[in-house]
N, C-alpha and C positions, 0 to 999 in steps of 0.2 A: 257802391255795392258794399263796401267795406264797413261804412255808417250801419248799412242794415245788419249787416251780420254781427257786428259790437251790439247794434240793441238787441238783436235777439239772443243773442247770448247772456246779457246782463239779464233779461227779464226771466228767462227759462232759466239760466244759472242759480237767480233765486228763488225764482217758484219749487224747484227740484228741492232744496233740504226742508223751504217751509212745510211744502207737504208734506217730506215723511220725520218732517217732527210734530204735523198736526197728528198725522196717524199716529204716533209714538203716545201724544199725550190722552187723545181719543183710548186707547187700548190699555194703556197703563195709567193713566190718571182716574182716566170716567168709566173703564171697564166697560168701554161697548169700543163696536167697529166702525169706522165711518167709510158705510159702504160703497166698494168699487172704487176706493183713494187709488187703490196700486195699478190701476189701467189710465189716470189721468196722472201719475209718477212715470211710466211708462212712456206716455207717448210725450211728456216735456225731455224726459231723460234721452231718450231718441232724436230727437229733435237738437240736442246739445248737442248728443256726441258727433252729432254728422255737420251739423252748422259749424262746431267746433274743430272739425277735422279739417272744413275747405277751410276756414280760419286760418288754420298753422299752415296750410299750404299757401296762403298766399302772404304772411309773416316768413315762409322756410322754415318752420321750428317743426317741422318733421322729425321724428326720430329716425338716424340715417347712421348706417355702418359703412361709409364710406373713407378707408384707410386711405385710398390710392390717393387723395387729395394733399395726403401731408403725408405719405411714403414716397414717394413716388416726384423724382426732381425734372423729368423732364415734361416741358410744358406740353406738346404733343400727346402726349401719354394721358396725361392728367384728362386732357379736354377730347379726348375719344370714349375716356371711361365715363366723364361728367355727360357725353352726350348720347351713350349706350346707356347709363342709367337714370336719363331723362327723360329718353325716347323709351324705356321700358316702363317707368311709371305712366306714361303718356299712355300706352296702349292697355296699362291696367287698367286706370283710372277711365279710359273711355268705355270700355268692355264692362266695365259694374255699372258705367253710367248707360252704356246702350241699355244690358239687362231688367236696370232700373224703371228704364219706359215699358217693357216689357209688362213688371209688377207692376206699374201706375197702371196700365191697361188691362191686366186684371180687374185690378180692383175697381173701374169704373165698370167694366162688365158684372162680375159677379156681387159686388156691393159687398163684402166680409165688412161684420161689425164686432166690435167687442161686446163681450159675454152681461155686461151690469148694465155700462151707460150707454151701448150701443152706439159708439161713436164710430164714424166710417174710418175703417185701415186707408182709404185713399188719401187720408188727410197723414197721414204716418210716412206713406210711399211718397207722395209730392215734397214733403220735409226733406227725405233721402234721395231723391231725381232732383230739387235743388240742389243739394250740396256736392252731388256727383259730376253737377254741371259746372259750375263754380270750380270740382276740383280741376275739370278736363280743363278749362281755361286758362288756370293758374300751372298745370302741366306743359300745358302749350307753351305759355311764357316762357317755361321754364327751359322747354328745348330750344327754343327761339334763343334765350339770352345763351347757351352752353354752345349753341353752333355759331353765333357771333363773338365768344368768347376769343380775345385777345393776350397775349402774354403780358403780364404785369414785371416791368421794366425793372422794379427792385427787386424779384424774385429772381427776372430769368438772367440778368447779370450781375447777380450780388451786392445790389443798392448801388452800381458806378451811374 
């Protein structure tokens, strides 16, 4: 899974600047517009950010304000807050991802397309219901590994 999501992010990572320096050049070199660029910018840029976000959840490079982990010395303490704040991404992450099927099932009913190149939004919503799914997984894991979480020996008696 992990393979797939490196290449889609390498491929859509550099499709995203080429196109809006073709547009750049189109607009400012050749003095015309090259029509409906910023809805095929749009739906790569989309496609990153969400492919990119299960990404860091399954690397951990979430951005996280969690103090209690290096305040906070007793091991109990630590692994109630790591599994209160596991089990609450868990139930975000599943909750945008339920909503998610929701919008994918719009848009197979109602069909929305974009305004130029009439490209179907379902293909935009399946983009973001994969990555919501992939997050809930990596969620999972994540409650999984913090409820089997153990005291590490050189913390909880001072390296003896």
């Amino acid at each position: 899974m992990t393979g797939f999501e490196e290449a889609i992010l390498v491929i859509v990572g550099l499709a995203v600047p080429s196109l809006v320096t073709l547009g750049v050049f189109f607009r400012y070199i050749l003095k015309t517009d090259l029509f409906g660029i910023e809805e095929i910018e749009i739906f790569f840029a989309m496609i990153l950010y969400f492919v990119g976000a299960a990404y860091a959840s399954y690397k951990k490079a979430q951005i996280t304000a969690d103090l209690t982990q290096s305040m906070i010395k007793s091991f109990k303490v630590r692994k109630f807050f790591a599994v209160l704040s596991s089990f609450a991404a868990l139930v975000a992450v599943a909750a945008f991802c339920y909503w998610t099927i929701d919008l994918v099932e719009y848009a197979f009913i109602r069909n929305p397309k974009t305004p130029a190149w009439k490209i179907p939004l379902v293909l935009e919503y399946i983009a973001v219901l994969f990555s919501f799914i992939v997050m809930t997984i990596y969620a999972l894991r994540d409650f999984c590994l913090a409820l089997a979480r153990k005291p590490d020996s050189s913390v909880e008696d001072g390296g003896r």
